[in-house]
C-alpha positions, 0 to 999 in steps of 0.5 A: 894813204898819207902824202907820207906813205908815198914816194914820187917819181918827179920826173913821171908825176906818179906816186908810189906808195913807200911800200911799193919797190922796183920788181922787175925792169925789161926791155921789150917792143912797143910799136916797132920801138924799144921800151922799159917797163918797170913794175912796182909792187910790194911783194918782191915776186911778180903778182899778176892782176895784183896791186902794182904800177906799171910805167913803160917809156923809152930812153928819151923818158917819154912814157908810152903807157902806165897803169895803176892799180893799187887801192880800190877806189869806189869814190865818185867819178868826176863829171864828163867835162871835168874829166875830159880836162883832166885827160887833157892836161896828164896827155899834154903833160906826158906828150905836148906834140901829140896832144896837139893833135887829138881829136875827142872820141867818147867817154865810156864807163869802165871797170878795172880790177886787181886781187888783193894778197887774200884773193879778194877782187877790188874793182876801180869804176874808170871813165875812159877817155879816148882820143884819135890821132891823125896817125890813126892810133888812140890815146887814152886816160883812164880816170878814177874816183875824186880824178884819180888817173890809174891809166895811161896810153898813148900812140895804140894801133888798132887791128880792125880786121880781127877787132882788137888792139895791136899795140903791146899792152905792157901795163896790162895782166890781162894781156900779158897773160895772154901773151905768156909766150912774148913775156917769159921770153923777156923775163929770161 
C-alpha cells in the first residue's frame, strides 16, 4: 500500500488503510479498569481472525493494547538489537513512566496469522519482545518485517498457577473466541 491508501490516527501513531472504517466500539474490563476497544476493518460485520486493527485505551488515551493484522508481511525480520530499539521507543512513546521501569526478558520467534475474504491463511513471522515490570506484569512488541509493530501490550498479569495469561486479551481473536460468553455480553 502507498502512504495514499492510509489514513493516521495521530494521536496513536497507527495507520489505517483508507479502506478500513470504524466497526465496532465497546467498552469493557481491562485490568479491573474500563477501556475502549475499537475495531477497524474493511467489512462492516465483525470478521474473526480477519484482517483488521484492534486499539484498546482508556478515557485518558492511554492505549493499553493494539494489534494489527492486515497485510501478510514475509519481509526480513530485523536483527535482535535493532528490534529491541524499536520495541523501546513504541513502549516509551505509548507509556514514558513505565518504560522506565522495564526490565528486558527475551525475544522469541513467532508466528500470527489472520484469513484472508477467501479463507486463505496469511501468516506474519514476529519477533516478541517481552519486558517485566516491577509490578509483575509484562509488556510486549510484537515486530514484523522491515520493523513493522503488529502488536502491542502493556501492564499484562499473568496466572501462574493455571499457566496462562490473566489480563483480557481484547486485540486478540483467538482469545475473544474463546472467551465468547465475556464477548457477546458486550456486543449487546
Amino acid at each position: 500500500m502507498t502512504a495514499g491508501q492510509y489514513k493516521e490516527i495521530i494521536v496513536l501513531r497507527i495507520k489505517i488503510p483508507n479502506n478500513f472504517k470504524l466497526v465496532k466500539t465497546i467498552t469493557a474490563p481491562f485490568n479491573q479498569q474500563v477501556v475502549n476497544i475499537k475495531r477497524y476493518q474493511g467489512e462492516s460485520k465483525i470478521n474473526y481472525n480477519g484482517p483488521h486493527i484492534t486499539i484498546v485505551d482508556d478515557n485518558h488515551g492511554t492505549i493499553h493494547e493494539f494489534s494489527k493484522l492486515i497485510t501478510e508481511n514475509n519481509y526480513s525480520l530485523p536483527e535482535d538489537k535493532e528490534a529491541q530499539s524499536i520495541a523501546k521507543k513504541i513502549i516509551s512513546n505509548f507509556d514514558p513512566q513505565r518504560f522506565q521501569e522495564l526490565v528486558f526478558l527475551e525475544i522469541e520467534d513467532q508466528v500470527r496469522y489472520f484469513f484472508d475474504k477467501n479463507g486463505q491463511k496469511n501468516k506474519i513471522p514476529i519477533l516478541w519482545i517481552k519486558y517485566k515490570d516491577n509490578d509483575d506484569t509484562f509488556s510486549w512488541v510484537g515486530i514484523a518485517g522491515k520493523g513493522e509493530v503488529v502488536e502491542y501490550e502493556r501492564q499484562a498479569y499473568y496466572d501462574y498457577v493455571n499457566g496462562r495469561g490473566k489480563t483480557e486479551q481484547w486485540a486478540n481473536d483467538d482469545w475473544l473466541l474463546k472467551h465468547k460468553d465475556l464477548l457477546f455480553s458486550k456486543l449487546k
